[in-house]
Every structure is written in structure tokens, then in C-alpha cells.
Legacy VTK file of the C-alpha trace (Angstrom):
# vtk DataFile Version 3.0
C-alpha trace
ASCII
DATASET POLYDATA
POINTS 152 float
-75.216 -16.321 -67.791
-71.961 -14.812 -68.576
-68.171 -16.485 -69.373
-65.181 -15.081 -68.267
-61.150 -15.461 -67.782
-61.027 -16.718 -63.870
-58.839 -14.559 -61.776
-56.652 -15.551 -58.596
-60.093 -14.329 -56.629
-61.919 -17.037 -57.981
-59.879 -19.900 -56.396
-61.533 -20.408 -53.456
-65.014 -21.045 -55.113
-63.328 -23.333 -58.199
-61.825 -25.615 -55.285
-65.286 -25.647 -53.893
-67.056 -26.820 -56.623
-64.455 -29.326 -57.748
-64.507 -30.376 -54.143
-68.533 -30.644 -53.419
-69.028 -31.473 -56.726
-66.631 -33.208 -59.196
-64.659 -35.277 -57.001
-67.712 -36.822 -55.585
-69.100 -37.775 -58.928
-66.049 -38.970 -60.812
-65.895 -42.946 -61.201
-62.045 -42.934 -60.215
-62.136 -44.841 -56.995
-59.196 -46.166 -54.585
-57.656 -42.599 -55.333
-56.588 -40.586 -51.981
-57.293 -37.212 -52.515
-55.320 -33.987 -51.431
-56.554 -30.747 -50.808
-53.777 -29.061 -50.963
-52.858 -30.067 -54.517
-56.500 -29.175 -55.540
-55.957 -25.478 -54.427
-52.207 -25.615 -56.212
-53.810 -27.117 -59.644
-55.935 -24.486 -59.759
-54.732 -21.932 -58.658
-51.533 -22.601 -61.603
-54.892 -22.385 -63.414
-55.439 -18.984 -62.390
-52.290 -17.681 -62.613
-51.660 -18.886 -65.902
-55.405 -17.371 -67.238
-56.170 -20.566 -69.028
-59.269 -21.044 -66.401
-62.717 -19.950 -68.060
-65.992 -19.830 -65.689
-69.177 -19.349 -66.698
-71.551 -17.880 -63.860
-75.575 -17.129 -63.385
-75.326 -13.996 -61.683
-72.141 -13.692 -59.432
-72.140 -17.938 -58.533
-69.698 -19.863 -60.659
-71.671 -22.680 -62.285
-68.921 -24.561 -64.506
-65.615 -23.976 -65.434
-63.199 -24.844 -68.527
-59.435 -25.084 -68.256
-57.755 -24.521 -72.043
-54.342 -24.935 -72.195
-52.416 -23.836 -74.894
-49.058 -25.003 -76.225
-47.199 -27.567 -78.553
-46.731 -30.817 -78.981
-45.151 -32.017 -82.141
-46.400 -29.745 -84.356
-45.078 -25.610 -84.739
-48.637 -24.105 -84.843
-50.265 -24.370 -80.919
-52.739 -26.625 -80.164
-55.580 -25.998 -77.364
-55.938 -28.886 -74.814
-59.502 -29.317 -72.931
-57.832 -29.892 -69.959
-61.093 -29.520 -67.694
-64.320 -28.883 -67.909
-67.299 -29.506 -65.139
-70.701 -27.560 -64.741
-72.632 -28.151 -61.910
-75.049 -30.721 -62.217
-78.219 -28.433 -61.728
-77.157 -26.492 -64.366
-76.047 -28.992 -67.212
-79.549 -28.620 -68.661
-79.026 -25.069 -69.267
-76.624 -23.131 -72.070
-73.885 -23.139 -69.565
-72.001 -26.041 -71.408
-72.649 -24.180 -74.584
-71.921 -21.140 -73.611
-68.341 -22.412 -72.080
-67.623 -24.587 -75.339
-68.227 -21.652 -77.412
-65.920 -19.395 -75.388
-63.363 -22.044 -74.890
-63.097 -22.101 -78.425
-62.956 -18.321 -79.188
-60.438 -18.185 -76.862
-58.431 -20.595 -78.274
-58.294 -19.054 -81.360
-57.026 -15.833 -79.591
-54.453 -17.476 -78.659
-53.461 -18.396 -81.863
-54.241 -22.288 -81.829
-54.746 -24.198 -84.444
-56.233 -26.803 -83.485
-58.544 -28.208 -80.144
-59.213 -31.128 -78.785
-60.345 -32.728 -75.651
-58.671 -36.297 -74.230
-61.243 -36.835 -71.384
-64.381 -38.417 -70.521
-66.680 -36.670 -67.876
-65.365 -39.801 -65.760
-69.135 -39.459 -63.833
-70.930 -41.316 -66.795
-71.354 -42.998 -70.326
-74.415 -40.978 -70.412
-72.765 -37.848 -69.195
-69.624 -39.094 -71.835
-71.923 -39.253 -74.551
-73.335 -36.004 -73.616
-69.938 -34.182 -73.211
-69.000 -35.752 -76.501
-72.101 -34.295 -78.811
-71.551 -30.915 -76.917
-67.922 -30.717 -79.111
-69.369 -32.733 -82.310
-72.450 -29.737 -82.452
-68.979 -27.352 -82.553
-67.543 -28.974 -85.372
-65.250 -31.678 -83.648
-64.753 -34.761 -84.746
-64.307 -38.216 -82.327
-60.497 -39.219 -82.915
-59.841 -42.788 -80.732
-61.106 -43.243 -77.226
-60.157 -42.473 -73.776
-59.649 -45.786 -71.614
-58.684 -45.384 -68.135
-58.195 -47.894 -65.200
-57.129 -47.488 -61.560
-53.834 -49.218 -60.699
-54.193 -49.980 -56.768
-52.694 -53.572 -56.960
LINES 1 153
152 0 1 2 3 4 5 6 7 8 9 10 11 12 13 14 15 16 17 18 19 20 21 22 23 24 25 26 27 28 29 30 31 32 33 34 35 36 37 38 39 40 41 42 43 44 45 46 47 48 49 50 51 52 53 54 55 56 57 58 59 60 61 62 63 64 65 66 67 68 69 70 71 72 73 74 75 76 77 78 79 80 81 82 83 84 85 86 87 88 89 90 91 92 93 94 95 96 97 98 99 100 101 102 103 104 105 106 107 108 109 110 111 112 113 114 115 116 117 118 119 120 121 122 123 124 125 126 127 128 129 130 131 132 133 134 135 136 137 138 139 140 141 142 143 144 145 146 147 148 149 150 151
């Protein structure tokens, strides 16, 4: 398995798996969902080379979206802003492998500091799984993430 910076080439099989995948295991019901603005979030992904996939072979397994930039604070800060592996895979060093270059990258960017303000949103299991994957890298839990759909 390998890691790499996604390119604009790699947008058709990100939507895919976020498509087949993601969206059909995420807990966030009563949302409509748009295609289009899947393809436009990611491909502003792409274009912005803050998109890391990790692959076995040439098939993208997972990917991790770190973006970079400032909130309060003058030094940047890296934001998990997605990160998924295929379900058949999650048993592997994909996750690890990702984390790991997520945070290299990060620090490449000149970040000092990461942190991630989601949930899987498919599990507490896969939560509390997600979670310990960032603890083994040093993280520490700060608060929770709470969310709640709003359909009326």
C-alpha cells in the first residue's frame, strides 16, 4: 500500500467511493444528497492538493482531506477535514498508513498543530476506532462532536 497527494485524475474514483461507500454508511438521515456538489467538494479537494489517498496497487482504498490554514492563532493549524477507508480494508495499515502521512504532511506545510472535529458518523464502534487511530499518534481527545439532523 502506498499514500499519495490526489491529483485532478483521481476525482472520478474519490466520488465513487464516497458515493458507493460513505454516503451509504453515514448515520445522517433525512439529508437529500447532490451529486453534483460531491464532484465540486472534491474536486476543490484536488485542486487545492489537500486530498491524500492511500491505494493497494492502482485502486484507491481510503482517502484523507487536510486542510491547512488559521483560525485564531498566527501559526497554521491542520484540520482533518475527511477521512474514509473502505470498509474491507479498515483492518489493514491503510488507516495507519494515511494518519501517518496526513500528519507528515501537515508538518510540511508548516502547521502547528492537528486536529480532527468529526466522528466516522457510521458508528460508536467505528468512532471509538477512528478516535484510538489519532490517540496511538499522540493526540489527545479535546470535547466531543454532537450532531443532530434539523428536518422539522
Amino acid at each position: 500500500m502506498q499514500v499519495s497527494v490526489a491529483t485532478p485524475q483521481d476525482c472520478r474514483e474519490i466520488v465513487n467511493i464516497l458515493c458507493e461507500n460513505y454516503l451509504k454508511e453515514t448515520v445522517f438521515t433525512g439529508m437529500t444528497y447532490d451529486h453534483a456538489m460531491t464532484v465540486k467538494k472534491v474536486y476543490e479537494w484536488l485542486i487545492s492538493g489537500s486530498c491524500l489517498v492511500v491505494q493497494d496497487k492502482s485502486k484507491i482504498i481510503g482517502l484523507c482531506v487536510v486542510e491547512i490554514g488559521n483560525t485564531f492563532y498566527v501559526e497554521p493549524e491542520a484540520d482533518i477535514a475527511m477521512f474514509y477507508i473502505m470498509p474491507e480494508y479498515r483492518a489493514t495499515e491503510a488507516s495507519r498508513l494515511i494518519r501517518d502521512a496526513a500528519i507528515e504532511f501537515a508538518k510540511t506545510k508548516g502547521a502547528a498543530l492537528i486536529y480532527s472535529l468529526s466522528g466516522s458518523g457510521i458508528s460508536d464502534r467505528n468512532d471509538n476506532l477512528y478516535c484510538n487511530l489519532w490517540r496511538k499518534a499522540g493526540l489527545k481527545k479535546l470535547g466531543t462532536c454532537m450532531i443532530g439532523v434539523l428536518n422539522g
